[in-house]
N, CA, C and O atoms as CSV, one atom per row, in Angstrom:
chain,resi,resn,atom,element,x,y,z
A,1,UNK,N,N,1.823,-66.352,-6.856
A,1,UNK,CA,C,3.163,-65.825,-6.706
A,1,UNK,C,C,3.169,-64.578,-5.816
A,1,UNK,O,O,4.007,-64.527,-4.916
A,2,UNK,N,N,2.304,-63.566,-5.991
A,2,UNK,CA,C,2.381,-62.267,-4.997
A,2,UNK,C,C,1.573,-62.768,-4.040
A,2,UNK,O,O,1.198,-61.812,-3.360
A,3,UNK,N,N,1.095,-63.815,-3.624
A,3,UNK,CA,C,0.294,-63.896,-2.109
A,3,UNK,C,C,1.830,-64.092,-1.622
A,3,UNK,O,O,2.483,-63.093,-1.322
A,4,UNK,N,N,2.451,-65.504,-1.540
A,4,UNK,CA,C,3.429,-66.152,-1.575
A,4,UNK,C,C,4.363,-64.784,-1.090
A,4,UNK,O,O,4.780,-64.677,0.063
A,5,UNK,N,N,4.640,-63.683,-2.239
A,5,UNK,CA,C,5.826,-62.586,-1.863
A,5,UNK,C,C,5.592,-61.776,-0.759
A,5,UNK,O,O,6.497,-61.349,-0.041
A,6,UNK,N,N,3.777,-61.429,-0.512
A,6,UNK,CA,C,3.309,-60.942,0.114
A,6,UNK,C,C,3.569,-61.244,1.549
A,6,UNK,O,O,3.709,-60.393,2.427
A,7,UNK,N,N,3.634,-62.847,1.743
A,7,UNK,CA,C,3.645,-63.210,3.026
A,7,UNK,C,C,4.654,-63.248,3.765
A,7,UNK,O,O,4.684,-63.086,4.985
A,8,UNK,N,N,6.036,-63.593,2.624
A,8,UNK,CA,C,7.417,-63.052,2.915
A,8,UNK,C,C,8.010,-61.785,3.439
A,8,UNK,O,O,8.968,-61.569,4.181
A,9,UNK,N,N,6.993,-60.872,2.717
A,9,UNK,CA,C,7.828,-59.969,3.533
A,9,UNK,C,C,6.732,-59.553,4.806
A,9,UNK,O,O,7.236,-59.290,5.897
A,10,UNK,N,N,5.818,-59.518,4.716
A,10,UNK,CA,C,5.321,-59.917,6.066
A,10,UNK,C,C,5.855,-60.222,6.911
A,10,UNK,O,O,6.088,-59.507,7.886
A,11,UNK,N,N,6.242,-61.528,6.745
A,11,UNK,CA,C,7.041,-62.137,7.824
A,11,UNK,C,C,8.244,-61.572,8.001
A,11,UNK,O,O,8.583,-61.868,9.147
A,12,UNK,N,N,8.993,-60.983,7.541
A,12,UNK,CA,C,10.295,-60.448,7.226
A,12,UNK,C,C,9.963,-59.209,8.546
A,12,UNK,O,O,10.529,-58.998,9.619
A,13,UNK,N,N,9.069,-58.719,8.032
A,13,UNK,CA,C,8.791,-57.264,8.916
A,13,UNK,C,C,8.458,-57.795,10.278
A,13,UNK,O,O,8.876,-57.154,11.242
A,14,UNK,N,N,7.667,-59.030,10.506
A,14,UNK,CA,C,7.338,-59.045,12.106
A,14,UNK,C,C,8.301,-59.804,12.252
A,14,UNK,O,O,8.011,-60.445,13.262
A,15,UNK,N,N,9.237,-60.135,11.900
A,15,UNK,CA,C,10.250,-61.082,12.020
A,15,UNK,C,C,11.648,-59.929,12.799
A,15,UNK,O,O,12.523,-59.890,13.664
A,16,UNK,N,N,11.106,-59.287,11.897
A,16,UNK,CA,C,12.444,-57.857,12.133
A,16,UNK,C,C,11.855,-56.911,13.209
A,16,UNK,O,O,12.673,-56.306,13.901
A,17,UNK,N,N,10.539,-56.712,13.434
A,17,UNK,CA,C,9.980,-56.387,14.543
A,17,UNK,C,C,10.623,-56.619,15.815
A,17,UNK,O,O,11.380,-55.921,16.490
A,18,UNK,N,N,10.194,-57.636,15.956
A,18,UNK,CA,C,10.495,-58.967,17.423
A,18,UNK,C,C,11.892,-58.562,17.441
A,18,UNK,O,O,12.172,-57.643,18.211
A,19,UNK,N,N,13.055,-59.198,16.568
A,19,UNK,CA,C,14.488,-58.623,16.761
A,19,UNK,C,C,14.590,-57.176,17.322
A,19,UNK,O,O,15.164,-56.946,18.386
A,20,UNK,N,N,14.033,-56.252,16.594
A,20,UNK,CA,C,14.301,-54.613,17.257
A,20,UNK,C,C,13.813,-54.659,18.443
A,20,UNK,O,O,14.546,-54.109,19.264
A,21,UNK,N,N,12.860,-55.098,18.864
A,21,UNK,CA,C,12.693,-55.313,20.166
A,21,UNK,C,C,13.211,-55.885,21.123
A,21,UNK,O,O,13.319,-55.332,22.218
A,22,UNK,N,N,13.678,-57.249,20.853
A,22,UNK,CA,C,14.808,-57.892,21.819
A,22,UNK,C,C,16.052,-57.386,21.766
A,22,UNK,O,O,16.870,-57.682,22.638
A,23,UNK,N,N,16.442,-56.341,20.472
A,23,UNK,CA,C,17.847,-55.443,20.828
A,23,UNK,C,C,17.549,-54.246,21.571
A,23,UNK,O,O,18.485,-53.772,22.214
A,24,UNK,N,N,16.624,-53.760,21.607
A,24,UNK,CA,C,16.270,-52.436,22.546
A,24,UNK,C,C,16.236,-52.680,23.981
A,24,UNK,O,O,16.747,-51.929,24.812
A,25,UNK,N,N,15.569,-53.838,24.257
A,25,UNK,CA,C,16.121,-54.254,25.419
A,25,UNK,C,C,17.176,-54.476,26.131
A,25,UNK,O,O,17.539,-53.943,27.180
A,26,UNK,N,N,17.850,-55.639,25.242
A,26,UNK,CA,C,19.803,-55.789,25.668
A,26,UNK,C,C,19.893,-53.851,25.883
A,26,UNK,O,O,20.214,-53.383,26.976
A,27,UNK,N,N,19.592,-53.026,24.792
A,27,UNK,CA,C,20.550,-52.051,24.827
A,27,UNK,C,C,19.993,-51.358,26.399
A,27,UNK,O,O,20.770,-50.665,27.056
A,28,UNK,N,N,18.758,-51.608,26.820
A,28,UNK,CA,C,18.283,-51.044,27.763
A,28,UNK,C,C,18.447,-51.684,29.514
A,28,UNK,O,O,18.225,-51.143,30.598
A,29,UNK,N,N,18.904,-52.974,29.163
A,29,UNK,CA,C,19.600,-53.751,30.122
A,29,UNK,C,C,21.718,-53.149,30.193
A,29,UNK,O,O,22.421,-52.464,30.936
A,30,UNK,N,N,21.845,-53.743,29.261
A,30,UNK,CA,C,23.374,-52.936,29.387
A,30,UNK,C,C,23.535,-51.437,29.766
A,30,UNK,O,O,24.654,-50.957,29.945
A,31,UNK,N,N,22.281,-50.633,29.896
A,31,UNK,CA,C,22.263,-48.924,30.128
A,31,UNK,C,C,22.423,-49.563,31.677
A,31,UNK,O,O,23.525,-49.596,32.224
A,32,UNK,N,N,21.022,-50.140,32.416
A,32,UNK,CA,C,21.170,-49.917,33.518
A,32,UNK,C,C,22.601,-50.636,34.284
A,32,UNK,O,O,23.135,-50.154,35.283
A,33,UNK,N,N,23.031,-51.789,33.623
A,33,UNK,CA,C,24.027,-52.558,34.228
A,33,UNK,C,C,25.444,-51.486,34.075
A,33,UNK,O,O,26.453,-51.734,34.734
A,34,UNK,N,N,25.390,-50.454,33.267
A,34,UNK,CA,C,26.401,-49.153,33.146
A,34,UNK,C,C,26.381,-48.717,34.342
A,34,UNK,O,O,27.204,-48.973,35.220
A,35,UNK,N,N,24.736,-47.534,34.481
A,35,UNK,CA,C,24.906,-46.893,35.185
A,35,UNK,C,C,25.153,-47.764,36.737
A,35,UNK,O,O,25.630,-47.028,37.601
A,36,UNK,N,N,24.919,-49.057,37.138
A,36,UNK,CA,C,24.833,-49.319,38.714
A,36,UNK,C,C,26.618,-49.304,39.004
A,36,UNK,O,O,27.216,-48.819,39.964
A,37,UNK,N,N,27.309,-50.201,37.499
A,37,UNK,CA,C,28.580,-50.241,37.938
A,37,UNK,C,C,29.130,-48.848,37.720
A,37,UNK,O,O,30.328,-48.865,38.002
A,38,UNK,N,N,28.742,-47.679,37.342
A,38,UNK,CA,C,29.624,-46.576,36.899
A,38,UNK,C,C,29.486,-45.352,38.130
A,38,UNK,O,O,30.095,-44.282,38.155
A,39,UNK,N,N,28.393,-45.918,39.224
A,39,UNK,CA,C,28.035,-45.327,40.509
A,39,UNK,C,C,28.371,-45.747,41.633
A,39,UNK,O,O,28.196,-45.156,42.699
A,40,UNK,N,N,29.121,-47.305,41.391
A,40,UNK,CA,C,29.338,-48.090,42.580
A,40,UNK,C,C,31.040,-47.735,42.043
A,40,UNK,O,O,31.945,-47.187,42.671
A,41,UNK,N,N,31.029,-48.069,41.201
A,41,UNK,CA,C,33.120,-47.844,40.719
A,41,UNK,C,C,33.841,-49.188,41.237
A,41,UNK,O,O,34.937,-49.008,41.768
A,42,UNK,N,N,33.489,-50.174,41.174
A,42,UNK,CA,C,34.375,-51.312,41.735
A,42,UNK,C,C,36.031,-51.411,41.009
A,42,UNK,O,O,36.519,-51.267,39.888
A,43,UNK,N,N,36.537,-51.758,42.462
A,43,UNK,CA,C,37.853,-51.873,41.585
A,43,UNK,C,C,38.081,-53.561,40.652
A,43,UNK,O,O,39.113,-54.016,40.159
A,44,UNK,N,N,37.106,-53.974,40.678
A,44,UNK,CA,C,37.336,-55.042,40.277
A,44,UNK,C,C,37.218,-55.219,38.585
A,44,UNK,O,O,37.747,-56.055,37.853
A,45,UNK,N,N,36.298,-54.075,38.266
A,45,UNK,CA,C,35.761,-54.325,37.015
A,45,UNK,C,C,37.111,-53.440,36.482
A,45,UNK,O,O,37.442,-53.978,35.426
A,46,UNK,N,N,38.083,-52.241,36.787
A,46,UNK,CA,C,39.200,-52.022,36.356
A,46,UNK,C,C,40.338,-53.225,36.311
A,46,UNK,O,O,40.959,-53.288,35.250
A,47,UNK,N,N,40.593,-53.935,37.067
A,47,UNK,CA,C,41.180,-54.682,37.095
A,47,UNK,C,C,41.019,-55.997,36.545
A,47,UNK,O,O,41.912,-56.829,36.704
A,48,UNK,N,N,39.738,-56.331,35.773
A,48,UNK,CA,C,39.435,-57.038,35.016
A,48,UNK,C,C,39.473,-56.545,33.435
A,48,UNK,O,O,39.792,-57.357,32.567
A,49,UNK,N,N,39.174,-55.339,33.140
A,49,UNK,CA,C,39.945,-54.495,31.729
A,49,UNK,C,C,41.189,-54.692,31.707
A,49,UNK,O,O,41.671,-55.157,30.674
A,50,UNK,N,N,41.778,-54.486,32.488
A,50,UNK,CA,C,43.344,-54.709,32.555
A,50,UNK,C,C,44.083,-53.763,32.877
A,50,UNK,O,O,43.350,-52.817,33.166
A,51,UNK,N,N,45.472,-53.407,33.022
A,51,UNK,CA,C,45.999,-51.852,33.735
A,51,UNK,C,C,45.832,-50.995,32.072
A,51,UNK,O,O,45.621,-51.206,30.877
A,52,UNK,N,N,46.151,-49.752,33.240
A,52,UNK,CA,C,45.756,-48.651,32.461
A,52,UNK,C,C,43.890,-47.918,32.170
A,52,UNK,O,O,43.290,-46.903,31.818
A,53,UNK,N,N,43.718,-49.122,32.564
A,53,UNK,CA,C,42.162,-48.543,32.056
A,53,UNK,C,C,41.566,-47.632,33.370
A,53,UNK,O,O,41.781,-47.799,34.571
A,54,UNK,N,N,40.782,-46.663,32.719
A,54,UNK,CA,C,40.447,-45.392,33.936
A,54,UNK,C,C,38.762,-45.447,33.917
A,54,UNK,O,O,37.964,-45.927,33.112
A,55,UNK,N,N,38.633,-44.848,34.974
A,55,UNK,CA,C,36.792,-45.136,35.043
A,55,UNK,C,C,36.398,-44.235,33.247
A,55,UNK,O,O,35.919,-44.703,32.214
A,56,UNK,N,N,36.998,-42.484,33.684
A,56,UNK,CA,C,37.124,-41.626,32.216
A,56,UNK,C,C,36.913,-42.519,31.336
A,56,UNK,O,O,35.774,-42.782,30.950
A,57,UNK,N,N,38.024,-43.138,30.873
A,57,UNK,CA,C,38.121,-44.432,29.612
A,57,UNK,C,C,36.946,-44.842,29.477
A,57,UNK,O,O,36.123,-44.321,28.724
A,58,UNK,N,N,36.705,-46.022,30.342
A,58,UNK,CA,C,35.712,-47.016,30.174
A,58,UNK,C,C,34.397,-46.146,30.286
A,58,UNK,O,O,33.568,-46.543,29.467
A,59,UNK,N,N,33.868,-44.889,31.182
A,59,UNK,CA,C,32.889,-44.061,30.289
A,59,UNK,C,C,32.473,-43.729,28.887
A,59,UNK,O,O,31.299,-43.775,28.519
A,60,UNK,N,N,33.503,-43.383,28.099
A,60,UNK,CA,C,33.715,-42.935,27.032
A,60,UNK,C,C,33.502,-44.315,25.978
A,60,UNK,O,O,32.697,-44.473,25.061
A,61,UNK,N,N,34.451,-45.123,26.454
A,61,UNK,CA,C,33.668,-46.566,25.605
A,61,UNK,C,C,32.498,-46.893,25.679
A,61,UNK,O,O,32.012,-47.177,24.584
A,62,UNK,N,N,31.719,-46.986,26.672
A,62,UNK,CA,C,30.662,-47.254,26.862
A,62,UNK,C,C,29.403,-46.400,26.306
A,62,UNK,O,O,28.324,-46.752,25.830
A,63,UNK,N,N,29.812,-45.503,26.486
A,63,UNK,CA,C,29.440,-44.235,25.782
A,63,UNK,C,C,28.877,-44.108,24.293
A,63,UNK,O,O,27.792,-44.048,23.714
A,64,UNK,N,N,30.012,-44.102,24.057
A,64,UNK,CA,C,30.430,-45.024,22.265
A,64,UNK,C,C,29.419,-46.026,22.076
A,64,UNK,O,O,28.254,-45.829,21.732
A,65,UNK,N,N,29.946,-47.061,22.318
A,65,UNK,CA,C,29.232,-48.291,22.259
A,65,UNK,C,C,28.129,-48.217,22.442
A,65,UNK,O,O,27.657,-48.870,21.512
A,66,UNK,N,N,26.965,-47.693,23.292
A,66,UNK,CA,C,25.485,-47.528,23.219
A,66,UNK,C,C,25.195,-46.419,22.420
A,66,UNK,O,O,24.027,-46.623,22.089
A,67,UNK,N,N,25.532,-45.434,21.941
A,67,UNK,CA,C,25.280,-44.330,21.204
A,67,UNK,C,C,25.343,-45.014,19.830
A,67,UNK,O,O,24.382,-44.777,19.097
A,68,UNK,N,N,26.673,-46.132,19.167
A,68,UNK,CA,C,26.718,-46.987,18.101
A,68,UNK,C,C,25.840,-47.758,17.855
A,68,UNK,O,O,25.696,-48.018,16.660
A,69,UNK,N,N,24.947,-48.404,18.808
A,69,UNK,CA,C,23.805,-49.304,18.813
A,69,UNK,C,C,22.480,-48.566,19.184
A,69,UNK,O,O,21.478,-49.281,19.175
A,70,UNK,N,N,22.303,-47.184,19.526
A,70,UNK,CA,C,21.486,-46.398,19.474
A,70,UNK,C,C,21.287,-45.880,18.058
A,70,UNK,O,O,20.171,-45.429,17.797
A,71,UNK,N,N,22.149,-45.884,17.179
A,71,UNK,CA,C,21.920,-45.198,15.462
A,71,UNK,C,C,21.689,-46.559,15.092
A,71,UNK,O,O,20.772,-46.602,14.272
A,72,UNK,N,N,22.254,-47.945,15.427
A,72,UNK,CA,C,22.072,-49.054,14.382
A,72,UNK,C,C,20.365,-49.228,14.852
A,72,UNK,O,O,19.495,-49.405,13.999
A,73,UNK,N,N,20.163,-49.174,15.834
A,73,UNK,CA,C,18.947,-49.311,15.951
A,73,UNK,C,C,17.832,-48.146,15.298
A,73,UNK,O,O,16.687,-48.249,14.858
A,74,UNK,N,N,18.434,-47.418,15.409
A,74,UNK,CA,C,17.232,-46.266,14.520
A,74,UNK,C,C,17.135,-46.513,12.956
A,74,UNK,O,O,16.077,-46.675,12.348
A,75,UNK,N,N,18.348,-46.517,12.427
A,75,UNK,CA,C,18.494,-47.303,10.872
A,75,UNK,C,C,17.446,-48.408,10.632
A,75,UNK,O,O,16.545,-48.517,9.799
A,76,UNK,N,N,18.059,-49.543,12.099
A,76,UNK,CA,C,16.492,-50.810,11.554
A,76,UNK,C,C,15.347,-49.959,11.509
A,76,UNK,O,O,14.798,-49.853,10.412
A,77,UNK,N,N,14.968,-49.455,12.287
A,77,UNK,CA,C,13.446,-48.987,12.593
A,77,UNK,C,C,12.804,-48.234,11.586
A,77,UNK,O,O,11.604,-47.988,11.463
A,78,UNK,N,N,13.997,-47.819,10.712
A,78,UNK,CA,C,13.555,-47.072,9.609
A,78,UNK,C,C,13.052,-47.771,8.669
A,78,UNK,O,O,11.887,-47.767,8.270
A,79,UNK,N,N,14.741,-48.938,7.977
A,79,UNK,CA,C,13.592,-50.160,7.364
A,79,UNK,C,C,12.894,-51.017,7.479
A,79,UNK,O,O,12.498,-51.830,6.644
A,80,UNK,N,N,12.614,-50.874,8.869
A,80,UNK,CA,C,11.529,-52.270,9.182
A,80,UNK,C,C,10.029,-51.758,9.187
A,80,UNK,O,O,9.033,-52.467,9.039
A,81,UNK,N,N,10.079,-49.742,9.482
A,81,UNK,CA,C,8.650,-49.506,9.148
A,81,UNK,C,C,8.492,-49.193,7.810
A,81,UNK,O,O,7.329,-49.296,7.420
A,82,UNK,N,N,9.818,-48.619,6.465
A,82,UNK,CA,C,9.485,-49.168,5.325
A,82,UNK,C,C,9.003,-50.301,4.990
A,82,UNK,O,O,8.091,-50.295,4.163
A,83,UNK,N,N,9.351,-51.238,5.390
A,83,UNK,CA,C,9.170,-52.670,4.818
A,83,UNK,C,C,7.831,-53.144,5.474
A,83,UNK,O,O,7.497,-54.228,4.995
A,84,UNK,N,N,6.990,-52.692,6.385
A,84,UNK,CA,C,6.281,-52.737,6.711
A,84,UNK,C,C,5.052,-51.951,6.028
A,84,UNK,O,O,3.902,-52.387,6.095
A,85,UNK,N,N,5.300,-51.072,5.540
A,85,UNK,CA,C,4.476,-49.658,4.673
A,85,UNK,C,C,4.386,-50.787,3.347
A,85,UNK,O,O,3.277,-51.219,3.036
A,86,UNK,N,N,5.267,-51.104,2.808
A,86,UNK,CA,C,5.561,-52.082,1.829
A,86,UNK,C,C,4.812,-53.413,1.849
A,86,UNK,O,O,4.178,-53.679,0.828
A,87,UNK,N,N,4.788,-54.260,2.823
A,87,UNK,CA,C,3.935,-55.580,3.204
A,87,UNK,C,C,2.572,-55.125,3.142
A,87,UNK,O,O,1.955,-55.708,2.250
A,88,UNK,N,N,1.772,-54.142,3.889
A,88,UNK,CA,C,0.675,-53.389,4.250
A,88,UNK,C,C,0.441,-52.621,2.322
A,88,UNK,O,O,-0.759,-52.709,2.062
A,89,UNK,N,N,1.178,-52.024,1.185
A,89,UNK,CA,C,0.737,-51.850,-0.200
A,89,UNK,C,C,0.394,-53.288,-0.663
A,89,UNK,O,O,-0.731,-53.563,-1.081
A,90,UNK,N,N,1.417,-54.218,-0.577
A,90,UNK,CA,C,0.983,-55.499,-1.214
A,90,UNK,C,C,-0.054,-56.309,-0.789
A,90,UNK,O,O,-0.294,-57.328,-1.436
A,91,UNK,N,N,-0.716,-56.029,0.198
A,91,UNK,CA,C,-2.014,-56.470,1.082
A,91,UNK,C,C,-3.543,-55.905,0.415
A,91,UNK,O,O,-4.710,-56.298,0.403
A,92,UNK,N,N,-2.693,-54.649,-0.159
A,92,UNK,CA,C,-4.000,-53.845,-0.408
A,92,UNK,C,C,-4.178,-54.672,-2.023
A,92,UNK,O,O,-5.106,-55.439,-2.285
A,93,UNK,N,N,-3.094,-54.310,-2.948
A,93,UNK,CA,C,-3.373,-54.793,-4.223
A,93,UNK,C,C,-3.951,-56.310,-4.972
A,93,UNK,O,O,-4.500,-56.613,-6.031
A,94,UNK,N,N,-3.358,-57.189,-3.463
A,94,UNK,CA,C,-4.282,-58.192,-4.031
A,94,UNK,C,C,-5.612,-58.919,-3.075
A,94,UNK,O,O,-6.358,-59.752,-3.590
């Protein structure tokens, strides 16, 4: 029964690993795809938000939005190296 639980969360942790990693990326792909459009300024990408929207604006969202997925990502990392500290005790005990 505890090999069995053992291996679960094992897997759980490199499972959750791999994910934090393929979201750090997106978040590190969407940084640069920010900064090229937020230096070039196309009018196209305003006009695809729709009227009203200002470069200001869409800074500030964007802004937001990676700073929001910059804390969700630190949160995982917290429990995925708990849960990892955790997989690595149950390794030792049996």
């Amino acid at each position: 029964m505890k090999d069995t639980f053992e291996t679960r969360i094992r897997s759980a942790a490199i499972a959750g690993w791999w994910s934090l990693l393929i979201a750090a990326l997106f978040l590190s792909l969407v940084w640069v795809w920010y900064l090229y459009l937020a230096t070039a300024q196309p009018a196209w990408m305003l006009q695809l938000l729709g009227p009203g929207v200002t470069w200001p604006m869409l800074r500030y969202i964007v802004f937001l939005g990676v700073s929001v997925l910059k804390m969700f990502l630190w949160v995982a990392a917290f429990v995925l190296t708990w849960l990892s500290l955790w997989a690595h005790q149950l390794g030792k005990r049996s």
